[in-house]
N, C-alpha and C positions, 0 to 999 in steps of 0.2 A: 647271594643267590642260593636257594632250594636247592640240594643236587638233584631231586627230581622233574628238576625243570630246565635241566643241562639236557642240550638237544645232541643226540648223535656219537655214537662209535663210544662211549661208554659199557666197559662191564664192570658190574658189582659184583663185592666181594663181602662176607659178615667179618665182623671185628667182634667176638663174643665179650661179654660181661664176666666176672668174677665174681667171687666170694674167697674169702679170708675165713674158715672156719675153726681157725685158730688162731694166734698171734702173739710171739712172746720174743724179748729183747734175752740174751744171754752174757750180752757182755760189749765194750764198746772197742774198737782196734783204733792199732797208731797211726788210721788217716784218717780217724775222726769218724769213719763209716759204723753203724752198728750190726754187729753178731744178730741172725734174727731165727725162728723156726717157726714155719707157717704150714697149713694145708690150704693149696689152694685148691676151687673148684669152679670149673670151666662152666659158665651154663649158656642153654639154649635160646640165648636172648641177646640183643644189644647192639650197635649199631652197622650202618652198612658203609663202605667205602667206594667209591667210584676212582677207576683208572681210565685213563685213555694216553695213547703211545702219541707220542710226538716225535719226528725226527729231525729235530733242528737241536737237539740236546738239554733243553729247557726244562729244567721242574718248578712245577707253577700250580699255585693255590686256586681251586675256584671255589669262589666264598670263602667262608670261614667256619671251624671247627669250635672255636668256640667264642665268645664274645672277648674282645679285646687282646686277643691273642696278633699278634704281629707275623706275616708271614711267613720271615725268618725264624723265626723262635717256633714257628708249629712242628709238631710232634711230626707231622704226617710229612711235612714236606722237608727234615732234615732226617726222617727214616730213607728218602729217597735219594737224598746229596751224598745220604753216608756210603749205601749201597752203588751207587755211582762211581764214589773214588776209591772206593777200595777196588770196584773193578778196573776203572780207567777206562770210562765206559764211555758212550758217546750218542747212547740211546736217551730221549727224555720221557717227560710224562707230564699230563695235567691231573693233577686229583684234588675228587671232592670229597664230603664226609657227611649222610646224614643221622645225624645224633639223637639216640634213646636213651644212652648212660648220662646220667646226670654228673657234670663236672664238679671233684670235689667230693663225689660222695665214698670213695674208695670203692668203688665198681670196676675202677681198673680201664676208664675209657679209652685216654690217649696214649696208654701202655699198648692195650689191646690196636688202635688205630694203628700205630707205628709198627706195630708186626705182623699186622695183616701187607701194608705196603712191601714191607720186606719180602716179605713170603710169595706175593703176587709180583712182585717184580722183579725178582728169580726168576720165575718163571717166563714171564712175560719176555723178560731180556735177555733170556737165554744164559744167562750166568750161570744156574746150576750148580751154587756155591756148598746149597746140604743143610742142613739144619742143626750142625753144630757150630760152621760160621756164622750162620746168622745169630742164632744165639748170640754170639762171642760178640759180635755186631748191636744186637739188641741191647745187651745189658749197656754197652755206650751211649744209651740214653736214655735208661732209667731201669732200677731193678727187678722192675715186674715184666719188663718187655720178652725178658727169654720164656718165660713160663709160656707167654701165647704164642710165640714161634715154635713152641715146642706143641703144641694144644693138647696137651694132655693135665688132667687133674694129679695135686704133684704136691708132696712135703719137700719143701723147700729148707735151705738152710743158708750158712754164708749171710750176704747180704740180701739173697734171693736168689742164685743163680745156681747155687748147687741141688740141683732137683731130681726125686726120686719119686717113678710112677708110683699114683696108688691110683688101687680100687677102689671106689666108692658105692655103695650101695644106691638106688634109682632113690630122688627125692627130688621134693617139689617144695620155692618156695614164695612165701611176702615178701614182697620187697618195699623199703619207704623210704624215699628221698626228703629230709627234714628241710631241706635246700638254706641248711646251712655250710659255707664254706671254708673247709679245717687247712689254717696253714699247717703243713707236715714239719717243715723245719723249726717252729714254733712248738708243737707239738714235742716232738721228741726232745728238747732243750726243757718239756717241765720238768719241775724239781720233784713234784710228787709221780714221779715214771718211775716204775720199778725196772731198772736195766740190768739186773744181773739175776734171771730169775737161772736155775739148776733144768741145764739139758735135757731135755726129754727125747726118749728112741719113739718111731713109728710106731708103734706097738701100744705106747702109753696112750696116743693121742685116737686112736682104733678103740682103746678099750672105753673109752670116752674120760679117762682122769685127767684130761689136759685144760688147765684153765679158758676159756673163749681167748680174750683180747685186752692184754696188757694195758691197749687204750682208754678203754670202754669205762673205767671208774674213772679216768682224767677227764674227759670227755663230758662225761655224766655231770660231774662236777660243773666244770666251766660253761655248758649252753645249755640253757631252759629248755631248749628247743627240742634238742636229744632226748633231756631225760624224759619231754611229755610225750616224745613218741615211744620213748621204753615203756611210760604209766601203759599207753593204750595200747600196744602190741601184747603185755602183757595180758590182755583178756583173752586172747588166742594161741598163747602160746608161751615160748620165753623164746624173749627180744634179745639180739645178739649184733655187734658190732662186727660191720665188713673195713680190712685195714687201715689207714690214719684219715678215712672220712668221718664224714656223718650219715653214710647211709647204714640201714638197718634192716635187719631179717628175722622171721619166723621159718623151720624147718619143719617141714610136714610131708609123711611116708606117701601121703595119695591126692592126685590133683585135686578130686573132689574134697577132701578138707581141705588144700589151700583155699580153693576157691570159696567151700563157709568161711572159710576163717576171715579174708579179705571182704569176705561182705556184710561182716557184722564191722567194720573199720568206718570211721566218719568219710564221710563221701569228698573231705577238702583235703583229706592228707592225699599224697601225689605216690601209690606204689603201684605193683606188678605183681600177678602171679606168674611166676617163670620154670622151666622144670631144669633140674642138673645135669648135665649133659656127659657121657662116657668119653668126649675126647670133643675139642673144638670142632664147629659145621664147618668152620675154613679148610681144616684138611681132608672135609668130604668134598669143598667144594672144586679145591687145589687136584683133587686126586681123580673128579667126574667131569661133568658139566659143568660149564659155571653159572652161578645164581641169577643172572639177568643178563642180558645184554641190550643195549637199545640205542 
């Protein structure tokens, strides 16, 4: 089912998209996890989430978030069980998800989904737990989840969870879903991954001498697909790899060049103009009115 065709006591919530505007492996630790330093950047785009309060204590999927995903296993509805037991809580919910991040492209969808639930059902439940619990809570189900609990644009480190605000300067960009899908664990196990590149401070990655994306020549290599949307992004710009997907971006200072830039792009590739955002819309939306109700 559409979430926009869920009838009733429904409020929406945004779950923002990401970009990786860097990405580099530094070393690998004794559980196997890898050392990593990113910038991430929150932007003004990407999907919405639907809540509704139950009080029979049930958290329960309506539809589905993405194809083939099993109810159990979805991001959105074990962001809800987790937040549940750790309070010992007895409030439920039904939530839906309608989807603009293309799964798989490293947009950061079902990161983004899971922490938007968190974040709104703090609230909703009166828990009030803060936004370093949840954190602490988000990274238990995957490493990009703290960054959007937190919505702020953030050089990351650790495995993703150690996160230091940055400023980013206002930019606007292409986006192009190749709709090819990168397994991650596959991915990081290539042989040609450079994993132990030399630490880089904030400052390097500001001044602009930090390499893009560790993935991005593996990537290039193994799908045809990737490298012919590097060919054609290339006429507008330089093409850059967002984290272990396959989506890709052009970065451009003013919305009027993205938007030349995306309209000289063949009319079958599947992207977006989107603008970078100063901090996630969820915690303008967490902090005002909420974005829909119905």
């Amino acid at each position: 089912m559409n979430a926009s065709h869920v009838p009733g006591g429904w409020s929406w919530w945004p779950a923002p998209a990401k970009l990786n505007l860097c990405l580099r492996i530094t070393g690998r630790r004794a559980d196997g996890y890898h050392d990593l330093q990113s910038a991430f950047r929150i932007l003004d785009w990407g999907d919405r989430v639907g809540i509704r309060l139950r009080e029979d204590g049930r958290v329960a999927r309506v539809g589905a978030s993405a194809p083939g995903v099993a109810e159990a296993d979805d991001l959105l509805v074990r962001a809800a069980l987790l937040l549940q037991k750790h309070v010992n809580g007895t409030s439920g919910a039904d939530i839906c998800v309608e989807k603009n991040i293309p799964a798989g492209g490293g947009f950061g969808g079902g990161s983004s989904d899971a922490a938007t639930v968190l974040r709104v059902l703090d609230q909703l439940w009166a828990t009030d737990l803060g936004e370093d619990v949840l954190a602490g809570l988000g990274l238990q189900l995957g490493a990009d989840v703290p960054v959007f609990v937190r919505g702020r644009n953030a050089w990351a480190e650790g495995v993703g969870e150690q996160l230091t605000p940055l400023d980013l300067p206002q930019a606007w960009y292409v986006l192009v879903d190749p709709g090819i899908h990168v397994a991650t664990a596959k991915l990081f196990g290539a042989p040609d991954l450079t994993r132990t590149a030399a630490p880089v401070k904030i400052s390097d990655f500001l001044s602009g001498s930090v390499p893009d994306n560790v993935f991005e020549p593996v990537l290039r290599r193994r799908e045809p697909a990737i490298e012919a949307v590097f060919a054609t992004l290339s006429r507008i710009g330089t093409p850059r790899l967002t984290g272990t997907g396959s989506g890709c971006f052009v970065e451009f200072a003013s919305l009027q060049a993205a938007q030349a830039g995306s309209a000289l792009l063949p009319a079958d590739l599947r992207g977006w103009v989107v603008a970078g955002a100063a901090r996630s819309p969820l915690l303008d939306a967490l902090e005002g009115n909420l974005q829909d109700i119905n």
